[in-house]
Backbone as JSON Lines, residues from 0, in Angstrom:
{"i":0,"aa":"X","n":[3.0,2.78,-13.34],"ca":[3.01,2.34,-11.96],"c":[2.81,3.55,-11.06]}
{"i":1,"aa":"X","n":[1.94,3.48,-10.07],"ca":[2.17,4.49,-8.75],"c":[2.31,4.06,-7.9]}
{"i":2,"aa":"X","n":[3.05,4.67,-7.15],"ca":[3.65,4.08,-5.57],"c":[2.58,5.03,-4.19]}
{"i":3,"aa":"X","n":[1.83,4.08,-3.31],"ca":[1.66,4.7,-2.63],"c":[2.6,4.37,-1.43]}
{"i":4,"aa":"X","n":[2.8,5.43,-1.26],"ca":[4.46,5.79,0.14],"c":[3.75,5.73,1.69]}
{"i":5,"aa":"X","n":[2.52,6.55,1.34],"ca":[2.22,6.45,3.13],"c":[1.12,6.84,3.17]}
{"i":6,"aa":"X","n":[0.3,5.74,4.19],"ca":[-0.79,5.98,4.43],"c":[-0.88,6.29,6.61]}
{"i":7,"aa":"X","n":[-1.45,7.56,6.81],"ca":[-1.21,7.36,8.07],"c":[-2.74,8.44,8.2]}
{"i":8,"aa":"X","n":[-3.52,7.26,9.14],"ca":[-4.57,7.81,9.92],"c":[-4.26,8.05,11.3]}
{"i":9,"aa":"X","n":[-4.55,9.66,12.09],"ca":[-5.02,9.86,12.93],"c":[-5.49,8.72,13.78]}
{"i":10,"aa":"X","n":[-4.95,8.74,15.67],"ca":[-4.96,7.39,16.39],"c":[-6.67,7.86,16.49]}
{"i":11,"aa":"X","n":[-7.26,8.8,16.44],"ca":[-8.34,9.7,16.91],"c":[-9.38,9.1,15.76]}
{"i":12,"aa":"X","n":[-8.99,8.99,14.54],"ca":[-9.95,8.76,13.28],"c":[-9.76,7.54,13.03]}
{"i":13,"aa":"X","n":[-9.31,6.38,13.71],"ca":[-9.08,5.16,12.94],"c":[-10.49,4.37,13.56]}
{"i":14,"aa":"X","n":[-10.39,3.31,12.37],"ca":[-11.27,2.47,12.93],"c":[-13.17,3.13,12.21]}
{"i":15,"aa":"X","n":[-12.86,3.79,11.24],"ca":[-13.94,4.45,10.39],"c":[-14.11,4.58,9.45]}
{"i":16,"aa":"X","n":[-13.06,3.57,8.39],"ca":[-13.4,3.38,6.89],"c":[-12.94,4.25,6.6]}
{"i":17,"aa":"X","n":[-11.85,5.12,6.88],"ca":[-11.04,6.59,6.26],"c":[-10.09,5.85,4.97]}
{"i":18,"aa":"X","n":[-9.33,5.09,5.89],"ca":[-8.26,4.34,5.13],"c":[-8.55,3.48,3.92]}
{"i":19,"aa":"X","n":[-9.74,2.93,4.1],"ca":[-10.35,2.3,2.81],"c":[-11.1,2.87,2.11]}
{"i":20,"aa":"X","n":[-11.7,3.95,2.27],"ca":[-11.97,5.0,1.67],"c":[-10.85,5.81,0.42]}
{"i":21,"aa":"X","n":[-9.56,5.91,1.15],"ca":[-8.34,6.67,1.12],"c":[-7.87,5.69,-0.48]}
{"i":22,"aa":"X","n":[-7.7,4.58,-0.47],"ca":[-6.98,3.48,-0.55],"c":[-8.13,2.98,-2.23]}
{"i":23,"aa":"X","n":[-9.52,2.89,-1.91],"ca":[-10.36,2.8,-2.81],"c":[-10.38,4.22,-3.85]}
{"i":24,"aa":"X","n":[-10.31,5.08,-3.27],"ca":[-10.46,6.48,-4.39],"c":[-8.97,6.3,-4.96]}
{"i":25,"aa":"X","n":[-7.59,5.66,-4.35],"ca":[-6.43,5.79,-5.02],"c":[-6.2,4.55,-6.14]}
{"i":26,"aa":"X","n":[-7.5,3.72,-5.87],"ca":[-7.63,2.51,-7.01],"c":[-8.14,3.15,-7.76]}
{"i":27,"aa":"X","n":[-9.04,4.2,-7.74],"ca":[-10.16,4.35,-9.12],"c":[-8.9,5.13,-9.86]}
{"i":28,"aa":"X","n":[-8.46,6.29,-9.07],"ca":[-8.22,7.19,-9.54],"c":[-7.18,6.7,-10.6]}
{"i":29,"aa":"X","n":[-6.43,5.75,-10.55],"ca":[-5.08,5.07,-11.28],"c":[-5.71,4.13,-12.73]}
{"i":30,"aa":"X","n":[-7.17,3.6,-12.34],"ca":[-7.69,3.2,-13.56],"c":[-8.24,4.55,-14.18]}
{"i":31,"aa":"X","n":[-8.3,5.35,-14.41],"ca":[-9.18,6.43,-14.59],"c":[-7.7,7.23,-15.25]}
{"i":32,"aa":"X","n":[-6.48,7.0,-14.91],"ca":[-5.68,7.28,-15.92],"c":[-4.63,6.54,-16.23]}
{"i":33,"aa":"X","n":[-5.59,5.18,-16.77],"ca":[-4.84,4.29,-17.26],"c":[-3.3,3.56,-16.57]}
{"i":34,"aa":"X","n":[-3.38,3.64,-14.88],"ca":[-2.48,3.09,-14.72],"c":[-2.36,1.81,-13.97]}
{"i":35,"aa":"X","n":[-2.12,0.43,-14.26],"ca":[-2.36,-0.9,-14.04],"c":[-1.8,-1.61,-12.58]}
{"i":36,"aa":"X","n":[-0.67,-0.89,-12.3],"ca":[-0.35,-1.46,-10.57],"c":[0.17,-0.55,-9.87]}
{"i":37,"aa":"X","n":[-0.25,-0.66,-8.71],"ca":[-0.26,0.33,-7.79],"c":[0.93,-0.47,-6.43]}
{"i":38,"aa":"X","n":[1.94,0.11,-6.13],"ca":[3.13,-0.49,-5.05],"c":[2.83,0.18,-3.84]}
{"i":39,"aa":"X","n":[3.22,-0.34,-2.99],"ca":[2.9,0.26,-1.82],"c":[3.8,-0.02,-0.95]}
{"i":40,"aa":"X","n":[4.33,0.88,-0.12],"ca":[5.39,0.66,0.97],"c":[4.81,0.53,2.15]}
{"i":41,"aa":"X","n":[5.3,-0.71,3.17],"ca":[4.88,-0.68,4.37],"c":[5.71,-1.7,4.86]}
{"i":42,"aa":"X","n":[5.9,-0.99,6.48],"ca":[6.87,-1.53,7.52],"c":[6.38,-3.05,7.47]}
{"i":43,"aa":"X","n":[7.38,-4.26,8.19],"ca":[7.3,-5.2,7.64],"c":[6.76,-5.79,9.13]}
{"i":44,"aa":"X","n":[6.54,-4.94,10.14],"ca":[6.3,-5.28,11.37],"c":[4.93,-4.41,11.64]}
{"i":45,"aa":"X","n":[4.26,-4.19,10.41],"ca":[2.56,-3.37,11.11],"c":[1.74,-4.09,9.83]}
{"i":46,"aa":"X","n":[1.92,-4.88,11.15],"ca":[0.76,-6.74,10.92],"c":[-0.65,-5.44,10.18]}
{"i":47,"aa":"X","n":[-0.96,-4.82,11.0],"ca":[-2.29,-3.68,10.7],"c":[-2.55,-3.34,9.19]}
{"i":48,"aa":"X","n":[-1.26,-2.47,8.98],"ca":[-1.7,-2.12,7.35],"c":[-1.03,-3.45,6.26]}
{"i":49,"aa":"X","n":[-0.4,-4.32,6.55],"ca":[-0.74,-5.65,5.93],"c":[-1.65,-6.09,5.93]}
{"i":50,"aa":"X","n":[-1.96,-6.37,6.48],"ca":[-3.96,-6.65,6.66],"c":[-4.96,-5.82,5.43]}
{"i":51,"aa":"X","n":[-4.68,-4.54,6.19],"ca":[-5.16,-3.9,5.26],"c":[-5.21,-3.6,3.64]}
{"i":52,"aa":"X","n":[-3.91,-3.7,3.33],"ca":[-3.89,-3.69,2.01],"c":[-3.95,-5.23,1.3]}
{"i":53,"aa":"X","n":[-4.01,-5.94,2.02],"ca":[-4.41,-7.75,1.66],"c":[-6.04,-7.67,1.39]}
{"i":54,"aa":"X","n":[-6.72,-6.85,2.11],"ca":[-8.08,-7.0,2.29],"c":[-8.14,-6.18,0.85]}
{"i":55,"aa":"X","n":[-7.66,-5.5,0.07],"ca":[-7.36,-4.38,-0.75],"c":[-6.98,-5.3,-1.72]}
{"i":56,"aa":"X","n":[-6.7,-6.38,-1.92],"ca":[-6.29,-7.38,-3.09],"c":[-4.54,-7.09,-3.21]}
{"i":57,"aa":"X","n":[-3.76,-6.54,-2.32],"ca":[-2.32,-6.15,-2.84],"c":[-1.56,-7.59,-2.14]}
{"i":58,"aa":"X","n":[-0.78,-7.76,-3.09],"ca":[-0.07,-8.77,-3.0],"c":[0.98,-8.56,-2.34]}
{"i":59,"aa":"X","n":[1.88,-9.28,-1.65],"ca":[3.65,-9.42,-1.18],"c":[4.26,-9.59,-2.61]}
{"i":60,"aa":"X","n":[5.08,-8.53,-3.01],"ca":[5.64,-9.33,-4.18],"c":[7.53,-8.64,-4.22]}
{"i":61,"aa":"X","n":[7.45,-8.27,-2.92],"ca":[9.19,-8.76,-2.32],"c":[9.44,-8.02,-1.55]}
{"i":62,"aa":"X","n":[10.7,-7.64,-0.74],"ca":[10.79,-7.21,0.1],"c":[12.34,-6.6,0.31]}
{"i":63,"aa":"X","n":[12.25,-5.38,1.31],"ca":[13.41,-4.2,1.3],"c":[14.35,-4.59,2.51]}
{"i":64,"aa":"X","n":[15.1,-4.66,2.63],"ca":[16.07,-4.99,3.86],"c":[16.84,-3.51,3.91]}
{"i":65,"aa":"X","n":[16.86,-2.64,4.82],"ca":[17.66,-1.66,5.18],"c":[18.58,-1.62,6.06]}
{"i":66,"aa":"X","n":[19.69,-0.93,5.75],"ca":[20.97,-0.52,6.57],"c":[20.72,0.67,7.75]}
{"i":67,"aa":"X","n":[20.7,0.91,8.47],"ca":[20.37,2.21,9.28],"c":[21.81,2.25,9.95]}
{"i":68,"aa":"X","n":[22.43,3.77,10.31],"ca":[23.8,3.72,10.56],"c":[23.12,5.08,11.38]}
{"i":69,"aa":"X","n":[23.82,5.19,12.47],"ca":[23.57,6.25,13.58],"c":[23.41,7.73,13.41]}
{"i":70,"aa":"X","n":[22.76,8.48,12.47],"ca":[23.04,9.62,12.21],"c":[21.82,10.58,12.66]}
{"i":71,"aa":"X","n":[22.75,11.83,13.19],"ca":[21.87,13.32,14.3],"c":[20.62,13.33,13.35]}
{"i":72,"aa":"X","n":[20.8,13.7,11.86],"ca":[20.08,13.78,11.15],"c":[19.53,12.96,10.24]}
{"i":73,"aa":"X","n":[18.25,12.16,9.84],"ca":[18.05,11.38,8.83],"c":[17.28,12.62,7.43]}
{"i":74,"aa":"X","n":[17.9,11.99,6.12],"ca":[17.6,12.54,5.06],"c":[16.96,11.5,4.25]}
{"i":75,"aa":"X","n":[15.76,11.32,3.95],"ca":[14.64,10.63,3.43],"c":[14.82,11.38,1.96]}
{"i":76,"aa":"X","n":[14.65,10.44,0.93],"ca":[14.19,11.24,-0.67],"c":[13.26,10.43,-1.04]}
{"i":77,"aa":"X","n":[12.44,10.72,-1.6],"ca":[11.26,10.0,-2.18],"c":[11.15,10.62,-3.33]}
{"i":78,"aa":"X","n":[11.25,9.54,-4.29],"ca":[11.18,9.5,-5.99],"c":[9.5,8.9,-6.01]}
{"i":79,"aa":"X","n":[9.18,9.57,-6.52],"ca":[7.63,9.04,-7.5],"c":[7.85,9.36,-8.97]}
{"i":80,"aa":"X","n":[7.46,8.36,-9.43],"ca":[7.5,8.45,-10.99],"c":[6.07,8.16,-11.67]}
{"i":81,"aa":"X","n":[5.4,8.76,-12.35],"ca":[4.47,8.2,-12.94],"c":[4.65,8.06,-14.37]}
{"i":82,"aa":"X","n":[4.51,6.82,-15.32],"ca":[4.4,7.24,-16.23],"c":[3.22,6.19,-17.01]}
């Protein structure tokens, strides 16, 4: 499995086939070493890259509900695993 975490085009470059560009080389590249599904994270309120990755054949296949609690600092970890 690979997870793609984030896709973010430039407000300046959008609208030019970057992202499907971006998105198509990260399909080949995953058959090309044998890897069969590709996950993808995205906010559940940017109608935009839903779209986008629908047009991309990616399915809804569930969904994250988060806690957010008031803090000065946020600490993000991101695990990728390939295997």
């Amino acid at each position: 499995m690979a997870l793609l975490d984030a896709l973010y085009i430039d407000t300046e470059h959008r609208n030019k086939g970057i992202a499907n560009a971006l998105i198509e080389q990260f399909k080949n590249w995953t058959a090309e070493n044998n890897i069969n599904q590709i996950d993808v994270n995205v906010c559940s309120q940017n109608i935009k890259a839903k779209n986008l990755y629908t047009k991309h054949n990616f399915i809804t296949t569930k969904e994250t509900m988060t806690y957010k609690k008031a803090f000065n600092r946020l600490l993000f970890y991101n695990i990728l695993l390939f295997y």
